[in-house]
N, C-alpha and C positions, 0 to 999 in steps of 0.2 A: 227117850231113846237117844243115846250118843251115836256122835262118827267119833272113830278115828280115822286117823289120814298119817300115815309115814312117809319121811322126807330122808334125805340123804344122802341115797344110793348111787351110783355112779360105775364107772370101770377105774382101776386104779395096778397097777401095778404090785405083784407081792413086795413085802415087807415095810407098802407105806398102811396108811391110818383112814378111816372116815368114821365119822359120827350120825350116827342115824338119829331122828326125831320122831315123837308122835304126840300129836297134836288130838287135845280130845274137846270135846263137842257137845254140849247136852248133857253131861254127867257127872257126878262129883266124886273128882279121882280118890278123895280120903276115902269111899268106899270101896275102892278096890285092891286089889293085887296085880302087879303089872308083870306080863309075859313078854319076852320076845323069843320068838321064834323065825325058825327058816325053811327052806322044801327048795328042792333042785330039780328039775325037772326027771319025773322018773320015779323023785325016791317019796320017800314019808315025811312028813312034816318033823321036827324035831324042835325040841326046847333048846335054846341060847341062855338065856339067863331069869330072874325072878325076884320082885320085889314084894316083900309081906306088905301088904297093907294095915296088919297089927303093929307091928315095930319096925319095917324099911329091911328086915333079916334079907338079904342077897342068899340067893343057891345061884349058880354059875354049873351049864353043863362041862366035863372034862376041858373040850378042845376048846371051851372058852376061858377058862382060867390060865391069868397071868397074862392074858391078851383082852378080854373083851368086860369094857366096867359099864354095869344099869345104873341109872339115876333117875331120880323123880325130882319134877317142881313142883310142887303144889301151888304155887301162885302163880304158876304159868299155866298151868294145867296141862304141862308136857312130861314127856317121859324121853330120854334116852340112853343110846347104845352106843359106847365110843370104843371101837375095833380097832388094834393098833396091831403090827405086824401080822399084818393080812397073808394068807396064802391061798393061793389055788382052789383047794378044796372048800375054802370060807363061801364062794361063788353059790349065789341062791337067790333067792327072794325071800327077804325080809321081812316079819309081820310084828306089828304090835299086838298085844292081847291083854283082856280083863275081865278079871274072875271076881264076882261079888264074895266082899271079906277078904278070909286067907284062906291057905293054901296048907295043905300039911306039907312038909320040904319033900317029900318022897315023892309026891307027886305032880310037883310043883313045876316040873316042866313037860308035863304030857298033858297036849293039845286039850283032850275031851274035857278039861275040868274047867274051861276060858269060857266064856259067855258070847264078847265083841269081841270080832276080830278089823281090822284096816286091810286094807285092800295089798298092803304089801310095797316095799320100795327094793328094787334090782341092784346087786351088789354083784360089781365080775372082778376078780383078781386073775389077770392075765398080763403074759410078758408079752 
């Protein structure tokens, strides 16, 4: 049984950048699919982006494309999310996720299909 742990998060001003990490634990990331996801207080959890763990295929929800790129290490056994021109609405709590195999892309960013989740890293984009 893995941890994940997400690192990151911060308060930043709209239109700078941060990179969020997730560190895994117990697990052997080539068996997975990597999820990020966020949740605001209030709302639903929602998919941010997605790496196939059959061939590294990116899905990227809407408001992450052209803004927000996933990346896997495999010899680091991390994962991250590097947010570039941040706005207001980006403000959430951050989660990493891991879905044993792959993912079909249609579903590849709703929550239910992720196995581990990380406790989440605080992301506020405020002026």
């Amino acid at each position: 049984q893995g941890q994940l742990v997400e690192s990151g998060g911060g308060l930043v001003q709209p239109g700078e950048s941060l990179s969020l990490s997730c560190s895994f634990s117990g697990s052997r990331l080539q068996d997975y699919s990597i999820g990020w996801f966020r949740q605001s207080p209030g709302k639903e959890r929602e998919g941010v982006s997605f790496i196939d763990q059959m061939d590294g295929t990116l899905v990227y929800a809407d408001f992450a494309k052209g803004r927000f790129s996933a990346s896997r290490d495999i010899a680091g056994r991390t994962a991250a999310l590097q947010m570039d021109d941040l706005r207001p609405e980006d403000t959430a709590t951050y989660f990493c996720a891991l879905s044993h195999g792959t993912l079909q892309h249609r579903v590849a960013l709703q929550p239910i299909y992720y196995d581990y989740w990380g406790r989440g890293t605080q992301v506020t984009v405020s002026s």
